[in-house]
N, C-alpha and C positions, 0 to 999 in steps of 0.2 A: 381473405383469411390469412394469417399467419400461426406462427407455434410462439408458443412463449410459457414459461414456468409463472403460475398465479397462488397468493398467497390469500386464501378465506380466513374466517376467523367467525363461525357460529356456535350459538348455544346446545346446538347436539350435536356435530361433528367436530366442535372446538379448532384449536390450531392446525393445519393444513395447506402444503405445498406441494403443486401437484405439475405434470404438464398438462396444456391444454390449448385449444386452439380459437384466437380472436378473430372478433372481426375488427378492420381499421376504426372503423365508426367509434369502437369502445373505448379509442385512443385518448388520454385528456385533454378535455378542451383547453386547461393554462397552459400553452405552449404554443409556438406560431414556427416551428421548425420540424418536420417528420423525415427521420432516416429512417434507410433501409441498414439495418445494423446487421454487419458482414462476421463481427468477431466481439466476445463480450470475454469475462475473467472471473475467479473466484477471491474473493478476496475474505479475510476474518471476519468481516462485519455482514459480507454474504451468508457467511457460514451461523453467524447469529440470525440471522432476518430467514435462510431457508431451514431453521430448525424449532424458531422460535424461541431460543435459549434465552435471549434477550430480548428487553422489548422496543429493538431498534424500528419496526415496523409502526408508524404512527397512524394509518387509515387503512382499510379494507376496502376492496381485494387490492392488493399489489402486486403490483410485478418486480420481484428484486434485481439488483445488477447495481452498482455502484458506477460500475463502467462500459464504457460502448465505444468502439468505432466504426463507423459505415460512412455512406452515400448519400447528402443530401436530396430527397423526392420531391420537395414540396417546402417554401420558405415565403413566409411573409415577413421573415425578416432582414433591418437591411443590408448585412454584413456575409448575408448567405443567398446561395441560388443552389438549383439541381444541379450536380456532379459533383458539388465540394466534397472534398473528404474530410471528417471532421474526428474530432475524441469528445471525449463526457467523461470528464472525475465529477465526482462527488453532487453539492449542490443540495443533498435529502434526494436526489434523486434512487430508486429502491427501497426508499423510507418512507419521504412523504408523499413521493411522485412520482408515478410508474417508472421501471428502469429498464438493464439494457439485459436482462436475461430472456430474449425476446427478439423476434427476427423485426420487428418494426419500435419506434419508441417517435412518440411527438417531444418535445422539449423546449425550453425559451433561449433563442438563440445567442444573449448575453452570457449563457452556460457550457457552448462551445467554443472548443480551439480549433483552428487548421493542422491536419495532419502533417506534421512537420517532412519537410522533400528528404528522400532517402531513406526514410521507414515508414513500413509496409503497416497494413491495417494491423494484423497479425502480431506483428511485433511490439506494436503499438499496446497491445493488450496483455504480451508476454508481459512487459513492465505495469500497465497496470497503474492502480492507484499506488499498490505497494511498492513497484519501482519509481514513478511518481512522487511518493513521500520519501524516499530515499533519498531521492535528487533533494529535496526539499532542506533535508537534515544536513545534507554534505554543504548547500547552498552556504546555512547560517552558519555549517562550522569554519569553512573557507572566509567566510567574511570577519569572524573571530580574527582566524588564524591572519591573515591578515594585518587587520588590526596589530596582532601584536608578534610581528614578525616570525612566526610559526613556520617553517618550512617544513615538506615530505622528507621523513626519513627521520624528523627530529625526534621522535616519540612513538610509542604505541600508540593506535586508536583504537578502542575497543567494540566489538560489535555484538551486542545481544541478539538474542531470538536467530541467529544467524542461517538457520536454515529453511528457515521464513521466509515469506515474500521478500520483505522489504530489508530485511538481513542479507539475503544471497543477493539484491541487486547494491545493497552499501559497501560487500563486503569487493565485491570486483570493479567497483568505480573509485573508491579509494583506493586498491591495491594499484589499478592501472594511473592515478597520479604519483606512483610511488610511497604510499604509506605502507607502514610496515602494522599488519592487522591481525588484531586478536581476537576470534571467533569461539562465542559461548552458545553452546549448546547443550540440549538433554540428549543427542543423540549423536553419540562420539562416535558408532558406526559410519557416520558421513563427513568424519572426519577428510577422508582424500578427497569427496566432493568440492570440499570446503578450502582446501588447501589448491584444489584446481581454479577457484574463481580467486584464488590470489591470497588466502588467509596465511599467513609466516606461524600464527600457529591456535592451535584447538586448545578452549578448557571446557569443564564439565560447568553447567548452570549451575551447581549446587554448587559452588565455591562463591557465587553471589545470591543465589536464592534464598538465604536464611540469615534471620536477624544478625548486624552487625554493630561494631564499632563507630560511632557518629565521626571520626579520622581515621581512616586508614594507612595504608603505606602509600603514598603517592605512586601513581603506576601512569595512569591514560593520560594524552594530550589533549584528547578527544573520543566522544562515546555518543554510537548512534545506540537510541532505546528502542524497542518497540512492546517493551515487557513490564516495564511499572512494579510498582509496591518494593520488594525489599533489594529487586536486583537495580533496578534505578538507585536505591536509598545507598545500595553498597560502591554505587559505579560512580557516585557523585563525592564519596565520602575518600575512593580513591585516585580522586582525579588529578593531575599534578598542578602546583600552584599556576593560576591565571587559564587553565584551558574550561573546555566547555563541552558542555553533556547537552544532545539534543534529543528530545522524548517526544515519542508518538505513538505509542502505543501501549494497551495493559491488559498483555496478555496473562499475567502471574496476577493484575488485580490495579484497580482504579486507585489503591490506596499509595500513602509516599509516606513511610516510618522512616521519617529524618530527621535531623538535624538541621540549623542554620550551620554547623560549625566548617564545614567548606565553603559555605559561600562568604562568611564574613572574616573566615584568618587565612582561606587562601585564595581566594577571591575567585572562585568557581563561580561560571555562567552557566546557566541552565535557561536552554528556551524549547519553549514549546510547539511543537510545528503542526499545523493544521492543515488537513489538504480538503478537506470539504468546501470553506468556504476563500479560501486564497483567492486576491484579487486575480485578474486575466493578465498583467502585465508579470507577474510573478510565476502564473502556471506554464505561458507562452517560452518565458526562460528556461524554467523547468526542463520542460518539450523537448525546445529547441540544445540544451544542453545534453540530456539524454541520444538525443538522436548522433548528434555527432561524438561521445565521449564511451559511450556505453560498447562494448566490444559483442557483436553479434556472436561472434562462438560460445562465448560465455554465457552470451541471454540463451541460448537453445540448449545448451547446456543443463541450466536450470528452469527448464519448460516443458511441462506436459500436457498434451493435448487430450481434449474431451470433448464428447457432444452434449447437444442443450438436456435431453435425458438424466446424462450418467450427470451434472450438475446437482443432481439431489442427496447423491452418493458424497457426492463432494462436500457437503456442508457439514456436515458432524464429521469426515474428516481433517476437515483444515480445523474446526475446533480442537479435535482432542492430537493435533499437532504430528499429524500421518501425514502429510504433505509436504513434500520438499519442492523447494523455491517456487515456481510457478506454475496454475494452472489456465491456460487458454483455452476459451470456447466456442467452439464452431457452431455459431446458434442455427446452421443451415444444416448439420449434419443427421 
C-alpha cells in the first residue's frame, strides 16, 4: 500500500481530491518502469488539476503531479534497472496518466531522465517543471542571442510572473550569466526576495497588465513569459529591435491582444516553449545545465517545503498566486 492524493469525479459527490491510500496493483498498466518517488512539487497546472478549476484532468481517478523524482523498483525497460535515480516532467502524466503526487507511480520509461550527478532528488524538484521550463526559455533566448551577437550586460531582460516558479528560477539563472534583470510582479512586498535572486530591479505587473500600444518604447533584449494575454502583448510590443520574447505560460489568460507590428518592423522573435512534450535530448540539456549553472543558495532560497497532505492546501494557492518561488514535496512525510 502506498499514500497518494486521488482525483474522483462522480454524479453525487462531483469534483474531488482527496488523500488516500493504494495498493501497487492499482498502478497503470501503460507503463513498464515503477519508482519509488522520494520527492514530488506543485506546480500551476497542479494547482488546476487539484482544484479542478480547469479541466486539465482528462480520465478518472487520477493521481496528479506533473513531477517526480525517486528510485527505480522494478523496469522492463531497457534503458532502466532498480536503483536508478530518475526525474518525470510532464508527458500528460497527472492528466492523462497517474502522477507523481504519490509515494509510488509506474511510467513508460522513454518519459524518464537520469538524475543528473550533483543534484539531489530534492533539489531536483525544488526546480521542478517550472525551473525546468525556465532552463528551456533561457535555452532558446541564448541561442537567439547568439545568433545575433547579444552579449550579458548588453540590455535589460525582462521577467514576468517573477515570483513564480519559473520567474524566480529565470530570474537567478540570468542574473548569475550576468544579465541585468527586470522583475514584474503583483507583489512588490517581495521586492528584496526578488532583488536577492539577482533582479537589478522591480516593477509593478499593472504597468504591463492592461491594454496597450501595438509599439512601444523599445526597452527588453529579451523576456521570459509565463503570464500571456495583455502582459506578453505589451512585453513583445516593447521589445528592442531583433531580440526575442519567449512564452510559457498564461497565468493573466491563454489570450495574445497583439499586433504583427514588432515582429514585422522590428523583427521581434517570439517562441514558444513547451516542456510537456520536449524531445529527451533537449530535456537531458536542460537537466544537465540546470544542475551545473543553477546556484543552490538561491534554489533554497526560493523553496518551501511541504508534506503530500498539506499539497491540497497548496493548489488554490499557487492559483490565486500566494506562493512564492518553490514548492517541494515530501510525498513520505
Amino acid at each position: 500500500m502506498f499514500k497518494a492524493l486521488l482525483i474522483t469525479k462522480t454524479d453525487d459527490v462531483g469534483y474531488r481530491c482527496a488523500l488516500t491510500e493504494l495498493d501497487e496493483a492499482q498502478l497503470p498498466a501503460a507503463g513498464d518502469v515503477t519508482v519509488r518517488v522520494d520527492w514530488s512539487t506543485i506546480n500551476y497546472k497542479d494547482g488546476l488539476a487539484i482544484t479542478g478549476q480547469s479541466p486539465v484532468v482528462r480520465s478518472f481517478p487520477m493521481v496528479p503531479g506533473i513531477d517526480f523524482a525517486g528510485t527505480v523498483t522494478d523496469s522492463a525497460h531497457p534503458r532502466w534497472k532498480a536503483g536508478d535515480r530518475v526525474i518525470l516532467n510532464g508527458f500528460g502524466v497527472g492528466e492523462t496518466h497517474w502522477g507523481g503526487l504519490a509515494q509510488r507511480a509506474r511510467v513508460k520509461g522513454d518519459w524518464l531522465v537520469p538524475l543528473p550527478e550533483g543534484l539531489t532528488a530534492r533539489e531536483a524538484m525544488a526546480i521542478g517543471t517550472a525551473g525546468y521550463t525556465a532552463m528551456l526559455c533561457l535555452m532558446a533566448l541564448q541561442k537567439h542571442w547568439a545568433e545575433a551577437g547579444v552579449k550579458p550586460g548588453s540590455g535589460e531582460v525582462l521577467v514576468t510572473g517573477a515570483n513564480g516558479g519559473v520567474g524566480s528560477v529565470a530570474v537567478a539563472l540570468l542574473a548569475a550569466q550576468g544579465h541585468t534583470v527586470v522583475a514584474s510582479t503583483g507583489r512588490l512586498a517581495e521586492s528584496d526576495y526578488l532583488k536577492s535572486l539577482g533582479a537589478a530591479e522591480v516593477i509593478d505587473r499593472a504597468t504591463l497588465g492592461a491594454p496597450g500600444k501595438p509599439l512601444q518604447k523599445e526597452r527588453w533584449i529579451g523576456v521570459v513569459d509565463s503570464v500571456g494575454s495583455h502582459t506578453l502583448a505589451n512585453s513583445c510590443a516593447s521589445t528592442r529591435y531583433g531580440g526575442a520574447v519567449a512564452a510559457c505560460g498564461l497565468a493573466q489568460g491563454m489570450d495574445l491582444p497583439a499586433s504583427v507590428a514588432p515582429f514585422i518592423l522590428r523583427g521581434v522573435t517570439l517562441y514558444g516553449i513547451d516542456s510537456v512534450m520536449a524531445p529527451l535530448t533537449r530535456r537531458e540539456a536542460a537537466w544537465s545545465a540546470l544542475a551545473q549553472s543553477l546556484d543552490r543558495g538561491k534554489l533554497a532560497a526560493m523553496t518551501t517545503e511541504i508534506g503530500l497532505a498539506a499539497a491540497l492546501d497548496a493548489g488554490p494557492q499557487i492559483l490565486a498566486g500566494q506562493v512564492r518561488g518553490r514548492l517541494v514535496v515530501n510525498v513520505n512525510a
